[in-house]
N, C-alpha and C positions, 0 to 999 in steps of 0.2 A: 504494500500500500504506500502512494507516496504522500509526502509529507510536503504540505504547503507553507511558508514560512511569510508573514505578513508583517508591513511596516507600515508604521499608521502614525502622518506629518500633522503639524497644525498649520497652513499655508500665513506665509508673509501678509499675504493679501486683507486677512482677516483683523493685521494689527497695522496697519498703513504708518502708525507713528515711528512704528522698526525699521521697516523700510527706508523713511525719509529721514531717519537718523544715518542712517548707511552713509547719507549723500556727504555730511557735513564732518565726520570721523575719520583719522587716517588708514587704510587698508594696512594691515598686518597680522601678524599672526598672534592674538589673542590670549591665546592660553595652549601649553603644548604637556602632555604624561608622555614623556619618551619610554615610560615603564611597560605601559600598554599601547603603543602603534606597531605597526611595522614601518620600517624603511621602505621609504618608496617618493615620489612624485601628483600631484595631480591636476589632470589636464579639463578645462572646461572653456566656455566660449561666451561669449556677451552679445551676441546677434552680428557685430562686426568684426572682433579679434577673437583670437584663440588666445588662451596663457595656458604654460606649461610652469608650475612653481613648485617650490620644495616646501617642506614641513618649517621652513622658518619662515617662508614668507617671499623669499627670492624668486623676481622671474628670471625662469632658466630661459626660458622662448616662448613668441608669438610668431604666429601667421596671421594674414588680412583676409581671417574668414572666421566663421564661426558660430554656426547655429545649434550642432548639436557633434559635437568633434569626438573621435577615437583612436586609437591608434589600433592597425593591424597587423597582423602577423612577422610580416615581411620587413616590418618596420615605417612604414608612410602612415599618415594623416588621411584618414576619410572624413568628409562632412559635406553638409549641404550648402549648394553653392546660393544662397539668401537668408536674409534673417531673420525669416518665421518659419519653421518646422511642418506647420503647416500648410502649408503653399510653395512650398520649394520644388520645382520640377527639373533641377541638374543637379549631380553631383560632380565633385570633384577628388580625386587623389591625390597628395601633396607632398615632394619631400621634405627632407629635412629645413631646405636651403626655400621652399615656398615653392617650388615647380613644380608644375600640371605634370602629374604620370598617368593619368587616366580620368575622362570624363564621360560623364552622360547625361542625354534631357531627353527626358519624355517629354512630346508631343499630342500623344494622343489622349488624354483627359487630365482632371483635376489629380495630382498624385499628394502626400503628405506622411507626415512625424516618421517612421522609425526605418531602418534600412540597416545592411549589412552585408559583410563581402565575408561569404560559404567558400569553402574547400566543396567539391561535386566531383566526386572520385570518377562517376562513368566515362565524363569528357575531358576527365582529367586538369580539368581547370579551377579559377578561383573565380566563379560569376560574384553577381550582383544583386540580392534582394532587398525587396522595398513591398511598404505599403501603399496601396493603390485605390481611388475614390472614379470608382465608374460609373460613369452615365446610364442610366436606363429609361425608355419611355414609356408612356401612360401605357403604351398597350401593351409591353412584353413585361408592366406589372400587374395587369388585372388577365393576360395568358395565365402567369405562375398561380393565379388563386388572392391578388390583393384586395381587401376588403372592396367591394365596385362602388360603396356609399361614399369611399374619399376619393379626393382628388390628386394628382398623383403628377407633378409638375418638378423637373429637375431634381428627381430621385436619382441618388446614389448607393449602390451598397461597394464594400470594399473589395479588397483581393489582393493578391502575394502576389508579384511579379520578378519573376528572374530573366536577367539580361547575360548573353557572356561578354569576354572585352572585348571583343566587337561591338558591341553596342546589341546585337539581336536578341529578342525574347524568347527566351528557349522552355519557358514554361511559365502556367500562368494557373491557380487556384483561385477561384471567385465565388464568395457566399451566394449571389444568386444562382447557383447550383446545387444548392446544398441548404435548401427549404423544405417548411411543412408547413402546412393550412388546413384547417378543418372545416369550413365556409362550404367547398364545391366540389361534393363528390367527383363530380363528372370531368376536373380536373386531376387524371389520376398519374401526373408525374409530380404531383407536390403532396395529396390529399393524403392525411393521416391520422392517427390520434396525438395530438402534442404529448401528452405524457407518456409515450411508448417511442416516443424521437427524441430523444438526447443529443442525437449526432444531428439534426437538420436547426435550422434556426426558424421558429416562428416568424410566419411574417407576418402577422396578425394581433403581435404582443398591444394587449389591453391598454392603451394608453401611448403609443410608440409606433405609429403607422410610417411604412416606410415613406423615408424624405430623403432630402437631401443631406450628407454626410450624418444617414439612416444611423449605423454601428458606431463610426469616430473609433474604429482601430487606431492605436497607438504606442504599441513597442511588437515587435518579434524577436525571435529567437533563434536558431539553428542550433540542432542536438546534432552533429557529428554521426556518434555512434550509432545511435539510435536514426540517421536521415530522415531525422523529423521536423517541424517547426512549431512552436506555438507563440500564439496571439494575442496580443490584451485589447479587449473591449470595454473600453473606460466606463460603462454604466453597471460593471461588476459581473464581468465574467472573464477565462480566459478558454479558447481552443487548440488543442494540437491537432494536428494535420500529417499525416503522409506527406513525405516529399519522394523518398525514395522508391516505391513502390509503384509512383507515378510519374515518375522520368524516363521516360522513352532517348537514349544519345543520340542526338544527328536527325532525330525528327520532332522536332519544335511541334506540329498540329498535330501529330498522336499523342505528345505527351497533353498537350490542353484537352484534347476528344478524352484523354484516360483520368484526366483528375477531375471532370463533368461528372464522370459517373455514379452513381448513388453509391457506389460500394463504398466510393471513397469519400466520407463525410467525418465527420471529426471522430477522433481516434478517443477522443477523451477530454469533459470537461467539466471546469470549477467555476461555481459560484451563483448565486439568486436562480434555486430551483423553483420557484415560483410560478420564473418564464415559461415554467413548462407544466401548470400545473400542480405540482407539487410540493408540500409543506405550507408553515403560513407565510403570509406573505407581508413584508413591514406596512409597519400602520402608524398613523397619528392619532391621539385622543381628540375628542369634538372642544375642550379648553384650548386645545395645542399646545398643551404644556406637558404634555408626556405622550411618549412613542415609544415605538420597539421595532428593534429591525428582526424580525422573522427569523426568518434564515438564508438574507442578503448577508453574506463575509464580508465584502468588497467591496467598494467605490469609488468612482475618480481613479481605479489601479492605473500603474503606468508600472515601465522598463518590468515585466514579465521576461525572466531569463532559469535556466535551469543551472544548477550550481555546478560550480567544475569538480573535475576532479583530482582531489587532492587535500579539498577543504572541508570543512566540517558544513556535512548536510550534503555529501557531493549526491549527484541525481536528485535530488528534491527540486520542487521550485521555490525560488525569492518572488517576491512580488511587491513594489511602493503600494502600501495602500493609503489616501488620503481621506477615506472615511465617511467620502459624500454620499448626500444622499440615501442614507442608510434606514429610511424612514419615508413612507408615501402623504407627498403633500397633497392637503384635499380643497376643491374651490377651481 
């Protein structure tokens, strides 16, 4: 059984006087227990620059980028090439010295937050994935079984996108593949019992009709060993997925025709069974002064990653959880 490991923030946001103390304070390092850290570096970005600094406070290095930075394997700079995470459709690879070793821009729809560059042992290379916000129209959402009473204008649902360094898409996973509806019998590539589909995603959820950036995916993962990926769906949940099993080398449209197929729907998921049915579901008191979150774990999650190996909790998953929402508002 795996063990999920949760972090649970109090956002800046909430205390704005913190914040705007930041502005007027000189930046350094605070307070430091050398008894309990490790040695090491840490690298993070401001929407314009990168810094790289040490445990005292020293920048070691910047680059003139910096949305959401990391470094990989090889030793380069990955990040997105603008300064909202959000809306970013190039990346870029960087070296030490700030030069472009590798870029890419999607063109074809709205793309957003998390990305990462996989080892893909078939073709022997090092692609490229990302989260991806695709377009759908009114009619290929009321084909799959979308409720017909809304209206259905500039919906998006998400999907994984691997690119190799070429630039070509050599596979592609998309939640509108991998739905349930209970609405229309006679729709029977979606029609199910929601509580007996774990692996498809309602598209009917009570309150949550599909729209435009529907899901708001925002971090993925790449398991290695396992040639998996999972997903965090910021309204409290996460997906793993098949990557390996649905990679076809050297044919880009069989491996998308093969990760379409219903087999391949999520391999396993956490968090607000509700969605499905299932257990209670959080609530607010009619004073509003007392709630409970059912058996919603999760809110606001973000950077959904599986722990390495080596460290304590290796194979579990970590997950940031910020706690929102943990409670149904009523009105």
């Amino acid at each position: 059984m795996k063990r999920i490991i949760l972090f649970t923030t109090l956002l800046l946001c909430a205390f704005p006087f913190l914040a705007q103390e930041s502005f007027f304070i000189q930046t350094e390092t605070r307070y430091w227990d050398k008894s309990n850290t490790s040695d090491g570096y840490t690298l993070f970005g401001t929407g314009v620059k990168i810094y790289f600094i040490d445990f005292e406070g020293h920048v070691i290095h910047t680059w003139n980028i910096g949305t959401s930075p990391r470094f990989i394997e090889v030793g380069t700079l990955l990040d997105a090439a603008g300064s909202n995470p959000s809306s970013s459709t190039s990346w870029e690879e960087l070296d030490w010295n700030g030069n472009i070793v590798w870029q890419y821009t999607e063109t074809r729809s709205t793309y957003h937050h998390d990305f990462e560059k996989i080892y893909n042992p078939k073709p022997d290379d090092s692609p490229f994935i990302y989260i991806a916000n695709k377009y759908l129209t009114s009619v290929q959402c009321l084909a799959a079984g979308c409720n017909a009473t809304q209206n259905y204008s500039e919906t998006q649902m998400d999907a994984i996108v691997e690119v190799n360094r070429q630039g070509t898409v050599i596979w592609e996973w998309c939640f509108s593949n991998h739905v349930v509806q209970d609405l229309y019998p006679s729709i029977t590539t979606t029609y199910g019992v929601i509580a007996n589909t774990p692996g498809r995603r309602n598209l009917n959820t009570p309150c949550m009709p599909v729209q435009k950036d529907w899901l708001h995916c925002n971090a993925l993962n790449y398991n290695q060993s396992k040639n998996q990926i999972v997903i965090s769906f910021v309204h409290g949940k996460f997906y793993v997925i098949d990557h390996g099993n649905t990679f076809i080398s050297n044919k880009p449209d069989s491996s998308i025709a093969l990760v379409a197929y219903t087999k391949k729907d999520f391999l396993y998921t956490f968090g607000y069974p509700t969605k499905y049915n299932q257990v209670s579901a959080p609530s607010i008191g009619t004073n509003r002064e007392t709630s409970t979150t059912g058996n919603k774990q999760i809110g606001g999650n973000h950077d959904v990653q599986w722990i390495k190996s080596g460290l304590s909790g290796a194979g579990d998953f970590l997950i940031f959880n910020n706690g929102q929402n943990l409670f149904e508002l009523s009105g």
